[in-house]
N, C-alpha and C positions, 0 to 999 in steps of 0.2 A: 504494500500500500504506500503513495506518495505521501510524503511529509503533509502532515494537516497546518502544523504550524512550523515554516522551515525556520531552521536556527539563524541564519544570515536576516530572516524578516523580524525574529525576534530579539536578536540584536539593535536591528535598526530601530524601532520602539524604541527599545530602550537606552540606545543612544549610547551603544556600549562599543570600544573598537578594541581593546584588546581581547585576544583568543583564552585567556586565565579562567576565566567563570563558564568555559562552556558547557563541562560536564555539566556543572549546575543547572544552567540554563535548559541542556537537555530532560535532565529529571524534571523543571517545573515545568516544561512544553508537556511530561506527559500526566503531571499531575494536574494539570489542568484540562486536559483531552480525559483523564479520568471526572472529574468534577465535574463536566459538561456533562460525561455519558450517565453519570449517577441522575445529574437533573434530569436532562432529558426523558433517561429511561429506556436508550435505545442505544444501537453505535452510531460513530457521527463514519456517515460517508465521505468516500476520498476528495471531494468536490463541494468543499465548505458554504453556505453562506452568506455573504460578507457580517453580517450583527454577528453569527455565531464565531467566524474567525474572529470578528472583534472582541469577543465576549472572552475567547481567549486567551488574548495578547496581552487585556487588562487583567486578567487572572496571572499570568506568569508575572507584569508586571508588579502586582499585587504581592505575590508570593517572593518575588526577589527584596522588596524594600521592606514589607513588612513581614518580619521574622519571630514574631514573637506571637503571632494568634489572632490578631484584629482581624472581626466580621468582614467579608464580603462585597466588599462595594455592589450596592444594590444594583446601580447600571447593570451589573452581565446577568441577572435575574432579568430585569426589563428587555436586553439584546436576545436572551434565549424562550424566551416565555413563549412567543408566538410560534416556536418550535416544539413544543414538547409535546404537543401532542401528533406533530406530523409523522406521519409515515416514512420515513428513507425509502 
């Protein structure tokens, strides 16, 4: 399956140019593709979205700056909501 969220796009969000945090960044791309698939309820398809990529991106970056357990920016609930009950 194609990268849902490739790491060079989640770099660029996050405004990041050294290569040091990519493992990292790897693990939050799938903790996030996990977090979506729990919401949704379903697998996300190789052919994203765009709110769902977005829902995302602010999820890794979510996950990279706040490390300590702060709630979910409500946005990616709002960006995925009209998805969850769709079909793939």
């Amino acid at each position: 399956m194609a990268e849902l969220v490739p790491l060079a796009e989640a770099k660029e969000y996050l405004r990041i140019d050294s290569d040091t945090e990519d493992a990292l960044l790897l693990t939050l791309i799938d903790v996030a593709k996990d977090h979506c698939e729990n919401y949704l309820q379903t697998s996300l398809p190789s052919e994203l979205p765009m709110p769902v990529k977005q829902a995302m991106l602010i999820l890794v970056g979510h996950f990279y700056e706040q490390r300590v357990g702060e709630d979910i920016p409500k946005v990616v609930y709002v960006l995925l909501s009209p998805y969850r009950a769709h079909l793939w």
